[in-house]
C-alpha positions as CSV (number, residue, x, y, z in Angstrom):
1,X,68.3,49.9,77.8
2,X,69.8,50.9,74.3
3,X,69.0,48.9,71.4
4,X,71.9,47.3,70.3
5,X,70.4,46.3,66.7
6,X,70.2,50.2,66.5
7,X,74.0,50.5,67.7
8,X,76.9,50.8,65.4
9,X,80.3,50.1,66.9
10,X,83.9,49.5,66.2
11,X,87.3,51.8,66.0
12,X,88.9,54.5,64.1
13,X,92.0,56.0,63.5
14,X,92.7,59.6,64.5
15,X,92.9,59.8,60.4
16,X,90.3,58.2,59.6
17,X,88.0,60.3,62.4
18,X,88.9,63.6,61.1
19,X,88.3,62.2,57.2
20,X,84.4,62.1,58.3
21,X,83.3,65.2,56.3
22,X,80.0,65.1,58.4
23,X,80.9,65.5,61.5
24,X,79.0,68.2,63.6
25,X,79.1,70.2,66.3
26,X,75.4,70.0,67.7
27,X,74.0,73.4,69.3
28,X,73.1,71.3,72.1
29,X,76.9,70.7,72.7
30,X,78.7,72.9,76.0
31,X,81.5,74.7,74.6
32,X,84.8,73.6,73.6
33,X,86.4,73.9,77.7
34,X,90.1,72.5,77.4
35,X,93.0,74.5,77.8
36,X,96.6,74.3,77.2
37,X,97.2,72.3,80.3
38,X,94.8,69.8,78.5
39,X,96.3,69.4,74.8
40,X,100.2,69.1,76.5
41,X,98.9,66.4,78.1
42,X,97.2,64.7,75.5
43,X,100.4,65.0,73.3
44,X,102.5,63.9,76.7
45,X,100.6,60.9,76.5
46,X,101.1,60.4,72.9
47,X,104.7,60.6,73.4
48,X,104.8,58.2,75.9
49,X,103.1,55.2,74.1
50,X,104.3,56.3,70.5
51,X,106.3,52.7,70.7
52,X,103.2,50.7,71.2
53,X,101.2,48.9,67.9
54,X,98.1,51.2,68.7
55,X,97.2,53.3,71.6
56,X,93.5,54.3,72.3
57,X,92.9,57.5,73.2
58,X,89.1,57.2,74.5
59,X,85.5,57.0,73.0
60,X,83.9,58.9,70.6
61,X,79.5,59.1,70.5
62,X,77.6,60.0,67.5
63,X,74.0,60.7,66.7
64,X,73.6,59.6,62.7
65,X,71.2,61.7,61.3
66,X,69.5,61.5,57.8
67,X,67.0,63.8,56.0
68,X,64.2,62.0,55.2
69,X,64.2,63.2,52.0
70,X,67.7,63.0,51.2
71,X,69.4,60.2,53.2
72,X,72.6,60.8,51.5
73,X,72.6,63.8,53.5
74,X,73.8,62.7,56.4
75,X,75.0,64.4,60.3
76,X,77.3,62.3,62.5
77,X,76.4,64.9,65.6
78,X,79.2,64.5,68.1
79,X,76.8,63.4,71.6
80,X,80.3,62.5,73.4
81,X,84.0,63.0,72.9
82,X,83.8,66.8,71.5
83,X,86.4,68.2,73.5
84,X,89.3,65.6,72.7
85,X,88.0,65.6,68.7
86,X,88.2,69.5,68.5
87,X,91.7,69.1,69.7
88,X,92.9,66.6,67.5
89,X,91.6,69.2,64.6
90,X,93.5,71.9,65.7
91,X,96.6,69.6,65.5
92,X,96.0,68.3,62.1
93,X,95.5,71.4,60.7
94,X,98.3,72.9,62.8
95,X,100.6,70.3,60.8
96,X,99.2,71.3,57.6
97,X,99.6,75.0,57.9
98,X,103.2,74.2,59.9
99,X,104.6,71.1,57.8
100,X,103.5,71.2,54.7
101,X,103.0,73.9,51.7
102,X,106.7,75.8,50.3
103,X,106.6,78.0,53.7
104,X,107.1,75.2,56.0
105,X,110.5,75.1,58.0
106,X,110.3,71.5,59.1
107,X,108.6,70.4,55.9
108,X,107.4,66.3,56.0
109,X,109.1,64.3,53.5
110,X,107.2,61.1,53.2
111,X,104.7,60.9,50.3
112,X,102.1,58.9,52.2
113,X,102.1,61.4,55.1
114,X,102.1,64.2,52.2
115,X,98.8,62.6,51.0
116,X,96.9,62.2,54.1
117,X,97.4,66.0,55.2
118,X,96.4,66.9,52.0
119,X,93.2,65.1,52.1
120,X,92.6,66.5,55.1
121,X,93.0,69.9,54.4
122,X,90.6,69.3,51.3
123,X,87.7,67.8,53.3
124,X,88.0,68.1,56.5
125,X,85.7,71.1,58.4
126,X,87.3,73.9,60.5
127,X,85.4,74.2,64.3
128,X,83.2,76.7,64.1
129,X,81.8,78.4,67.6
130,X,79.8,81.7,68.3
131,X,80.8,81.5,72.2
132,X,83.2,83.4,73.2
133,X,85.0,81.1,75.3
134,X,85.2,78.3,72.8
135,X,86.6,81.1,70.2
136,X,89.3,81.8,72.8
137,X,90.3,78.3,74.0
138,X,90.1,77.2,69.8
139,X,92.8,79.8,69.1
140,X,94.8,79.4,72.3
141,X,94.9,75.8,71.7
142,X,95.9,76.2,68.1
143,X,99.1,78.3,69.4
144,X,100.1,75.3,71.6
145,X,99.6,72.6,69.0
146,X,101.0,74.4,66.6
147,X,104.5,75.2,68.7
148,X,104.1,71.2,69.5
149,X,104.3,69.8,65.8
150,X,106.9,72.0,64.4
151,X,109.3,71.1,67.1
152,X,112.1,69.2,66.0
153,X,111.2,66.3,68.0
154,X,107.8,66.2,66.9
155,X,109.4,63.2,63.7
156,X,107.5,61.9,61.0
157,X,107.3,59.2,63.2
158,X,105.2,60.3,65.7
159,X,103.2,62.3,62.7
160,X,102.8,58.6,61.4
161,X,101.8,57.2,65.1
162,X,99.3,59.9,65.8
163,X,97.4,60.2,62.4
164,X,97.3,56.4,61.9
165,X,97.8,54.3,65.6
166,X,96.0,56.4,68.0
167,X,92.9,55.2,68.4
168,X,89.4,56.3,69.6
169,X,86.5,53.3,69.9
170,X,83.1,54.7,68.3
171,X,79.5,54.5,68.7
172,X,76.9,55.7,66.8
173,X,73.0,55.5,67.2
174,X,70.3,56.5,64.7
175,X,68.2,57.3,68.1
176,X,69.0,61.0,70.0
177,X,67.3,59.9,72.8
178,X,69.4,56.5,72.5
179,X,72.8,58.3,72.4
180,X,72.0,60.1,75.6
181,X,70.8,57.3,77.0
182,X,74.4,55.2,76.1
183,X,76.0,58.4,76.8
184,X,75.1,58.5,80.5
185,X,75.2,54.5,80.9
186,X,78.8,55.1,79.9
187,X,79.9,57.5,82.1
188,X,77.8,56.3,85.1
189,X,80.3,53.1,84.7
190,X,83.4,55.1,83.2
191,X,85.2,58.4,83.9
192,X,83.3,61.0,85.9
193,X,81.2,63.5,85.1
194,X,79.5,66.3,86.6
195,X,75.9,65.9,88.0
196,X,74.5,68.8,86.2
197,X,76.5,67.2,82.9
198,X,74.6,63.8,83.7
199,X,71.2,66.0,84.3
200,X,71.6,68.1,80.9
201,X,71.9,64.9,78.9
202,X,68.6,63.6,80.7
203,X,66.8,66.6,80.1
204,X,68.0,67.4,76.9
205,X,66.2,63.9,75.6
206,X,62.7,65.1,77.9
207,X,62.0,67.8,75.0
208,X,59.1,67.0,73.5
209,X,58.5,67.1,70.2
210,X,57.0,70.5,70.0
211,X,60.0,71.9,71.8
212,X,62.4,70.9,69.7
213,X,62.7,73.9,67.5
214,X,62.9,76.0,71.4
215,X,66.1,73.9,72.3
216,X,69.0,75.6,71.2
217,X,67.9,78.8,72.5
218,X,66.7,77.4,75.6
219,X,70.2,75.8,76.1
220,X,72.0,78.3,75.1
221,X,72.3,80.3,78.8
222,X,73.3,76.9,80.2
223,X,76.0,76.7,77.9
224,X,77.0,79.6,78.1
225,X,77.9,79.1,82.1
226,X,80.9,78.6,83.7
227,X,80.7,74.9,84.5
228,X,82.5,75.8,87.8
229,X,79.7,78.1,88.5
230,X,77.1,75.4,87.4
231,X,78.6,73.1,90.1
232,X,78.0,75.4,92.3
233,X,74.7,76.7,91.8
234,X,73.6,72.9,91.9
235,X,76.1,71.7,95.2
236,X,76.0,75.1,97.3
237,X,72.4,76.4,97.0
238,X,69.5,74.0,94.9
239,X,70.5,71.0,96.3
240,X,71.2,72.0,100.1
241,X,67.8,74.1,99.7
242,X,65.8,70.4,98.3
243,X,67.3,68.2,100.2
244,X,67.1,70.1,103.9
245,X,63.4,71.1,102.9
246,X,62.6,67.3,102.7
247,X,64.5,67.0,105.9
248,X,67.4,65.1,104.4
249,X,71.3,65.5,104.7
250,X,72.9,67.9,101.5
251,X,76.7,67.7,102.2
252,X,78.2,66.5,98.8
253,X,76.1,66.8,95.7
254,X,77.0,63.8,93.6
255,X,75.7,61.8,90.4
256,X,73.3,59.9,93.2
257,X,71.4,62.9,94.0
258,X,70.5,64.0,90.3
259,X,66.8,62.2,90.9
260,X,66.2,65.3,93.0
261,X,66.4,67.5,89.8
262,X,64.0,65.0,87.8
263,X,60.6,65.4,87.5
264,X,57.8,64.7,85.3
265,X,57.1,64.7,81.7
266,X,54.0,66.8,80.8
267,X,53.1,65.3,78.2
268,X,54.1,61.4,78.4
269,X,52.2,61.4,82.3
270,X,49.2,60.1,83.4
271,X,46.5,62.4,84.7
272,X,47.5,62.5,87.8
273,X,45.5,65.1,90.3
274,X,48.8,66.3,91.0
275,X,49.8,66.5,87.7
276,X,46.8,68.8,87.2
277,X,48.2,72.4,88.1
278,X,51.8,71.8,86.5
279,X,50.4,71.0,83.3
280,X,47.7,74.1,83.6
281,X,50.7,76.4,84.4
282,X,53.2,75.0,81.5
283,X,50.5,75.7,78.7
284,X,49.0,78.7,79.9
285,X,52.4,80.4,80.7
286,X,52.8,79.4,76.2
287,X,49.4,80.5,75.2
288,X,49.7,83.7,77.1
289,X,53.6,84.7,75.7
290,X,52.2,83.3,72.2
291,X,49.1,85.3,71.7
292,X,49.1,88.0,69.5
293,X,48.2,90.9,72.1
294,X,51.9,90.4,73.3
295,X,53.3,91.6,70.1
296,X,51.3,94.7,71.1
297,X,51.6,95.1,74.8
298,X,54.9,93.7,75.1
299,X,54.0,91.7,78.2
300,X,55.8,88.4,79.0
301,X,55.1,85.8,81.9
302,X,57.9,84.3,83.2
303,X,57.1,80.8,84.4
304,X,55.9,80.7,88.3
305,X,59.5,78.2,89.5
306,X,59.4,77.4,93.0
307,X,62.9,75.9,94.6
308,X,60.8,73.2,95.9
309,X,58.6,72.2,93.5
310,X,57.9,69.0,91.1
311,X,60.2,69.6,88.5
312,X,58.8,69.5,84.6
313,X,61.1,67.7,82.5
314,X,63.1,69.5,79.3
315,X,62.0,72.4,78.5
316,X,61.2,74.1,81.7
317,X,64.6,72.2,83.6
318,X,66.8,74.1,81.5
319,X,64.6,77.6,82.1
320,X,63.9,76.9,86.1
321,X,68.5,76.6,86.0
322,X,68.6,80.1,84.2
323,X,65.9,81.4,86.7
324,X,67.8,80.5,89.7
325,X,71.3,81.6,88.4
326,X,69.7,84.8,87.5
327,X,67.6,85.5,90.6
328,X,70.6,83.8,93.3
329,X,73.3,86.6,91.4
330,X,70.5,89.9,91.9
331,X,70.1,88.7,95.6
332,X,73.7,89.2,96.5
333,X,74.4,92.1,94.5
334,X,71.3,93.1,96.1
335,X,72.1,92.2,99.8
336,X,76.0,93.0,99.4
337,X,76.9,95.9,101.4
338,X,77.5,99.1,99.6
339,X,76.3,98.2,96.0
340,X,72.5,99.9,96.7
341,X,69.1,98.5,96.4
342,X,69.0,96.3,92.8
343,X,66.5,94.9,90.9
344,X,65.2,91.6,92.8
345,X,63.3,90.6,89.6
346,X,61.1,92.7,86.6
347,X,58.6,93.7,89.0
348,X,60.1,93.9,92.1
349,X,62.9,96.2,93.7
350,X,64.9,95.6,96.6
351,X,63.6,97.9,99.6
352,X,65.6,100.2,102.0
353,X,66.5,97.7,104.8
354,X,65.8,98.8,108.6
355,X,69.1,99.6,109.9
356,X,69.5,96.5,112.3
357,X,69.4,94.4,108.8
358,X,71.9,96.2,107.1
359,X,74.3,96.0,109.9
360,X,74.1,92.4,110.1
361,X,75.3,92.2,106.4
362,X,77.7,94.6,106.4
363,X,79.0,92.5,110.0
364,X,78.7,89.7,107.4
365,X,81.1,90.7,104.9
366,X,83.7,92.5,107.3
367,X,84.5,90.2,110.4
368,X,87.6,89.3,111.0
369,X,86.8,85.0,110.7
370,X,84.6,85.2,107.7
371,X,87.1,84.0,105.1
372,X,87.6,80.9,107.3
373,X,86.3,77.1,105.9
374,X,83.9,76.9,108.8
375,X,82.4,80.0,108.3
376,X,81.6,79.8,105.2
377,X,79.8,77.0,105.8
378,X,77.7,79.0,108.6
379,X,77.4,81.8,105.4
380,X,75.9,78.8,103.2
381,X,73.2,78.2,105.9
382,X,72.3,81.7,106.0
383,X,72.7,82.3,102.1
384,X,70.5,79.0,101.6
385,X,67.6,79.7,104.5
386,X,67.3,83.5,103.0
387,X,67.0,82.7,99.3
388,X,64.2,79.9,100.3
389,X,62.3,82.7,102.2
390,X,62.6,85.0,99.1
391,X,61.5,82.7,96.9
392,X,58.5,81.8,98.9
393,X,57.5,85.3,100.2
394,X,59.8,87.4,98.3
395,X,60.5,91.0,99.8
396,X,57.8,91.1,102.4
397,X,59.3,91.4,105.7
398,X,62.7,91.2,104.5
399,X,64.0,93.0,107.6
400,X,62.7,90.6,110.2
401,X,63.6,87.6,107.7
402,X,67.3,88.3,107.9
403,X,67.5,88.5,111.4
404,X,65.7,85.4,112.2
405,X,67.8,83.8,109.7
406,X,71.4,85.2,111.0
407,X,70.4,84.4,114.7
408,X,69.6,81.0,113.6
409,X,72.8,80.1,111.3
410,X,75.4,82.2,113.4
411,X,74.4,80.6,116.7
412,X,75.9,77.3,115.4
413,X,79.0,79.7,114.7
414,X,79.2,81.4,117.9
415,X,78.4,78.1,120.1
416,X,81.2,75.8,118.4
417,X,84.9,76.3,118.0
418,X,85.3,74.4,115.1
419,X,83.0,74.3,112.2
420,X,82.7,71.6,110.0
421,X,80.6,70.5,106.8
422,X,78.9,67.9,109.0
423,X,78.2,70.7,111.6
424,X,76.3,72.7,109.5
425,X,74.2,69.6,108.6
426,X,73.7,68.5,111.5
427,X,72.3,72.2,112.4
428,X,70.0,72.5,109.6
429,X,68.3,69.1,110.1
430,X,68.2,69.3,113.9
431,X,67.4,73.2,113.7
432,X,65.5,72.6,110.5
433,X,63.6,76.2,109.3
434,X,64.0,75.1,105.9
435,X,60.6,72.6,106.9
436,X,59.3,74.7,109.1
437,X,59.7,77.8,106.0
438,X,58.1,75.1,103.5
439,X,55.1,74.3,105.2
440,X,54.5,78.7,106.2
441,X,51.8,79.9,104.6
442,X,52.1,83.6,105.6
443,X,55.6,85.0,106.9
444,X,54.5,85.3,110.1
445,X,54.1,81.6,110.4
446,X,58.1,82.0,110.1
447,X,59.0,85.0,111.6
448,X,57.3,84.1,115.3
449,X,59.8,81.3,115.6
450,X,61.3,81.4,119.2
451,X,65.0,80.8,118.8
452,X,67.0,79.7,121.8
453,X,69.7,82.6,123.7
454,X,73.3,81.3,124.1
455,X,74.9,81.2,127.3
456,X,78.3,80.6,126.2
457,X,80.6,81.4,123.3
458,X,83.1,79.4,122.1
459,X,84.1,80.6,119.0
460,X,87.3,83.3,118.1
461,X,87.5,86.3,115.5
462,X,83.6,86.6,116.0
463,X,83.6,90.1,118.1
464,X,81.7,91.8,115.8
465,X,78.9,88.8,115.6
466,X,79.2,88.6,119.2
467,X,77.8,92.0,119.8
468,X,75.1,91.4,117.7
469,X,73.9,88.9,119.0
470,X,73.8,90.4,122.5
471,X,72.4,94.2,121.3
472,X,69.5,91.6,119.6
473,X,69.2,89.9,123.7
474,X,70.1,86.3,122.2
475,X,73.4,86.2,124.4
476,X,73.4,86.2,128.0
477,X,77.1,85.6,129.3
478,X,77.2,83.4,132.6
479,X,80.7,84.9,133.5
């Protein structure tokens, strides 16, 4: 629970905001993500409620920090509320490039207006951002504002109502690990997040003290990301490969599932036996990529991630998500029909595939039902049950491993004729290789599986499956 002796609180005025000439961007911060669609509604909304006495436009988070040898110098890190403060700089400085100075078309007349642009054009601090997508959506957002505020419509009064009634409440902890901690009480109460936003915050606070120096470049691929593509890396393969290896439903990823990507803290643990090998592997991975003899061999040792192991905590969360982005995008350029072998990892290049398994790809991506809902579920199944068997075994009987796996996901397609999202949870539980693949400790113990023939197909646009599955003997029509 936060402190609340530690928590400053209260409210500011959009002026009064932007007059805080040390606010910062921290590196830790995702990139600046709204669009035009976001700041016309945010001046909508303005518009709207421009009668009203005040009008609150959300909540602001800041991390206060002080040089200890200087506490003059001081950081009000933005933890929450980046995306709406960034916007409401771009429209004060749009209406001091637009509405004041002798170039001005629309120019504002009223002194006291005058004043306050001018004092923030003197001290307040332009965004800054080396990631491409926040330089893009900065200056596309700048063109909207701008064409917003020099409108004729846009009066003094509504200058007035925005600069000095709009609202945001503040917070602001001396504490990082505090703010993050009253960042994610917030939203776990207030407006939705993502699960892998609510997972970064907690992780983000898990870096030790020895770390700390690692974390902007450690976070830097996450932010980086497409959050889209983040969602989907976290709802479509990591969680529906954790949960169905504990034998659990995986049909919506939501904030209630982010224990699953929580672990352990290496260094805040008890010695625990099972502790024992994570913590070996976390600080000889370091020693070995420190020591000197790298700088002459050139080696490096990638940490040994495993989709269903005990997850370390900062650090190595953050690395184990850029592992698994990386490694799930070489497998289907890898396995996607007509793009060659590619490189499954440093070490390791994809081999030539046995005929029968390239087929069933290539039948993968070209029959005539794939683009359907329910088959892409069945694709998910197989997508999910092959990346687990990669990342256990990697390219060792990669042949056989796709055809067990297509017999066993497409069966479910071939046998129903509709497909749903419980379907294909029901199928992996009931069905459930994902255990049986967890507990292998050779890839025979997988590939000797005995899978059941079908009598009888009920599905449509599957021809090309369909034939498969009876040149591989697992149909046997009754008719």
């Amino acid at each position: 629970m936060t402190d609340t002796a530690h928590l400053k609180k209260g409210v500011l005025s959009v002026f009064e905001l932007l007059s805080e000439n040390c606010l910062e961007i921290p590196v830790y911060q995702r990139p600046y993500k709204w669009t035009e669609k976001n700041i016309n509604q945010l001046f909508s909304d303005i518009a709207l409620h421009k009668y009203k006495t005040a009008y609150r436009l959300g909540t602001v988070v800041f991390h206060r920090e002080e040089e200890d040898q200087c506490p003059k110098n001081v950081k009000l890190n933005i933890v929450d509320g980046q995306q709406r403060t960034l916007s409401l700089m771009l429209a004060a400085r749009a209406l001091i490039n637009e509405r004041t100075g002798p170039k001005a078309t629309n120019p504002i007349v009223r002194k006291d207006l005058q004043k306050m642009l001018e004092q923030l054009d003197q001290g307040m601090k332009d965004p800054r951002f080396s990631n491409r997508l926040s330089q893009t959506n900065l200056h596309n957002n700048y063109l909207a504002v701008s064409r917003i505020v020099s409108r004729p419509d846009f009066t003094e009064e509504m200058v007035h109502f925005l600069l000095n009634q709009c609202e945001l409440v503040f917070f602001e902890l001396k504490d990082i690990s505090e703010a993050f901690q009253f960042f994610d009480s917030q939203n776990a109460r207030g407006r939705d997040l993502e699960p892998h936003d609510l997972l970064k915050a907690f992780h983000l606070r898990e870096f030790t003290e020895e770390d700390e120096h690692l974390k902007s470049k450690v976070v830097s691929h996450w932010e980086s990301s497409d959050s889209e593509r983040l969602a989907k890396l976290f709802s479509n393969y990591l969680f529906r490969i954790r949960n169905w290896s504990r034998g659990e439903s995986a049909r919506y990823f939501g904030k209630e599932h982010t224990h699953l990507f929580k672990g352990v803290n290496i260094n805040s643990i008890d010695s625990y036996p099972y502790v024992e090998q994570l913590r070996m592997a976390h600080h000889f991975v370091d020693e070995y990529n420190q020591h000197y003899q790298r700088r002459i061999d050139g080696q490096y040792l990638p940490f040994p991630f495993h989709l269903d192991q005990i997850i370390i905590n900062g650090r190595r969360f953050f690395e184990m998500i850029g592992h698994y982005h990386q490694e799930i995008d070489k497998l289907q350029q890898t396995f996607y029909p007509g793009k060659g072998s590619a490189l499954i990892s440093d070490h390791q290049v994809a081999p030539d595939l046995e005929e029968l398994a390239s087929r069933i790809l290539r039948v993968l991506s070209t029959y005539e039902g794939r683009w359907r809902t329910g088959d892409r579920y069945v694709r998910s199944l197989f997508d999910c049950l092959l990346i687990a068997y990669v990342d256990k075994f990697g390219m060792v009987e990669i042949s056989r491993a796709i055809e067990k796996v297509f017999i066993w996901a497409y069966s479910l397609r071939l046998k129903m004729q509709v497909v749903q999202l419980a379907s294909m949870d029901n199928h992996a539980l009931a069905n459930n290789l994902f255990l049986l693949l967890k507990e292998a400790t050779q890839p025979a113990d997988f590939l000797s599986l005995e899978l059941p023939v079908l009598a009888e197909v009920k599905a449509s646009k599957t021809d090309d499956i369909e034939r498969l599955f009876k040149e591989m003997r697992f149909y046997e029509s009754k008719k």
